[in-house]
C-alpha positions in Angstrom: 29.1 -14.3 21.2 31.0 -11.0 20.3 30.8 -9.1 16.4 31.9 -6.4 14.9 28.6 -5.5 12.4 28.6 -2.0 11.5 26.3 -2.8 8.9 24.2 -4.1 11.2 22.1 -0.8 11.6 20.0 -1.7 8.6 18.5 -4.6 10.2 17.1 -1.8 13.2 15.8 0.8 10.7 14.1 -2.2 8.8 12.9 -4.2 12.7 11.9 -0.5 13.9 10.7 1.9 11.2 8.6 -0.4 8.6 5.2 -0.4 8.9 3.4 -3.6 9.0 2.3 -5.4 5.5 -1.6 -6.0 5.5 -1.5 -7.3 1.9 0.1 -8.4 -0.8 0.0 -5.3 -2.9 0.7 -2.6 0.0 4.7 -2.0 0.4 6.3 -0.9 4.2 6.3 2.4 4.6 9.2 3.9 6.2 9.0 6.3 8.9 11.3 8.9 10.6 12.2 7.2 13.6 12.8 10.2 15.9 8.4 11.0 15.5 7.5 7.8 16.9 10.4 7.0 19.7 9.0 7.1 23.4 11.8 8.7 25.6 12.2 8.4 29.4 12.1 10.9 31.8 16.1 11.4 31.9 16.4 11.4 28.3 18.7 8.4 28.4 16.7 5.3 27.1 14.4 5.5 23.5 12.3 2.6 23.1 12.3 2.3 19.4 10.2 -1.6 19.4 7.9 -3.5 21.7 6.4 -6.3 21.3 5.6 -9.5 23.5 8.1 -11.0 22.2 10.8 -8.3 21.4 11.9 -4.9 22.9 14.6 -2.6 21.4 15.7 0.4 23.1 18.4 2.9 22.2 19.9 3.5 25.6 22.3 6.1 26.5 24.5 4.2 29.2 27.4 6.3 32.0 29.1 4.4 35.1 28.5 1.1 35.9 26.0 -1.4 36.3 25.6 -4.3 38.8 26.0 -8.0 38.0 23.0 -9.0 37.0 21.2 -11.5 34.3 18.1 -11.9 32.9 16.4 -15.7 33.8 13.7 -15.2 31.0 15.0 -13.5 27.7 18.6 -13.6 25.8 20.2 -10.0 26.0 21.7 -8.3 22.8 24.0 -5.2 22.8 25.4 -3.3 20.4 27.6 -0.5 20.5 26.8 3.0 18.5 29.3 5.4 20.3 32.2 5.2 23.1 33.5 1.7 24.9 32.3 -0.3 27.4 33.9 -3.0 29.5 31.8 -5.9 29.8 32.0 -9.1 32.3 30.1 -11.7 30.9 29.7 -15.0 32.8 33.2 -14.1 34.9 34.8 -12.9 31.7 36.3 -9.6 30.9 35.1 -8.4 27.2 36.0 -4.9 25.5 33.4 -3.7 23.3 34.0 -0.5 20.9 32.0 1.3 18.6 30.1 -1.2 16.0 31.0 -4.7 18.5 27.7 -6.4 19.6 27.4 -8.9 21.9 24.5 -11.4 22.5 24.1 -13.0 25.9 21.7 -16.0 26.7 19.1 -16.1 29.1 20.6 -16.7 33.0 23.8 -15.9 32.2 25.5 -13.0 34.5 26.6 -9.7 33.5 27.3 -6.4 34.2 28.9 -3.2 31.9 31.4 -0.6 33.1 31.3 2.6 30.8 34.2 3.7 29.8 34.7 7.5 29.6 31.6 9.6 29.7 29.5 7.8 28.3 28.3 5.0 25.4 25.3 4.6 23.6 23.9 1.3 22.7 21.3 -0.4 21.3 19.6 -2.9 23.6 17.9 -6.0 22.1 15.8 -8.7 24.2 14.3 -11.6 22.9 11.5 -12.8 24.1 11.0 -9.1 25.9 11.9 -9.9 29.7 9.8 -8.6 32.3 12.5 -6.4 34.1 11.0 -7.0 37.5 12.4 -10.4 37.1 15.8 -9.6 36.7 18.2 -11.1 39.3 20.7 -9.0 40.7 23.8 -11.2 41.9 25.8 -8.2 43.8 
């Protein structure tokens, strides 16, 4: 299922930057998301939430990736900068800047960046154990 939600940020600076609520009478506090975001080695992926049930990274994506799904979690993407090709379940897609894309559990995948490079926000639900995804090429 394919959107164009540029408004859609809100909902991840609420899901990633609110503290929890421990009573009534306590409000969130919100929190500068660039203190508490765990990068990667190669700078390219940000894990802003992890839970056991959900993970959201900001990844920074180039080239292409393999056909692939994920047998245990649906698989949310949505775009922040440049264009990506998708290939979802056989079918081409073209996702721009502000298009996200939801992809259920088991169903095959795979991106193609195009031009240098695109940065996404990465959503699973429940969070998948990555050794378990299948790789189909």
């Amino acid at each position: 299922m394919r959107h164009n939600f540029s408004s859609f940020l809100w909902i991840i600076a609420l899901l990633t930057c609110a503290n929890e609520v421990h009573s009534q009478e306590k409000l969130p506090v919100v929190q500068n998301i660039f203190r508490t975001i765990k990068s990667d080695p190669a700078g390219s992926l940000w894990t802003l939430k992890k839970t056991d049930i959900l993970r959201i990274n900001l990844v920074k994506m180039k080239g292409e990736s393999k056909r692939h799904m994920h047998p245990d979690a649906d698989h949310t993407v949505l775009v922040i900068e440049g264009a990506i090709e998708g290939e979802v379940d056989g079918k081409a897609i073209q996702l721009k800047k502000g298009d996200l894309i939801s992809i259920p559990a088991g169903m095959p995948h795979k991106y193609t960046i195009k031009g240098k490079d695109a940065i996404i926000v990465s959503m699973d639900a429940p969070y998948y154990d990555p050794a378990k995804t299948v790789v189909l090429e």
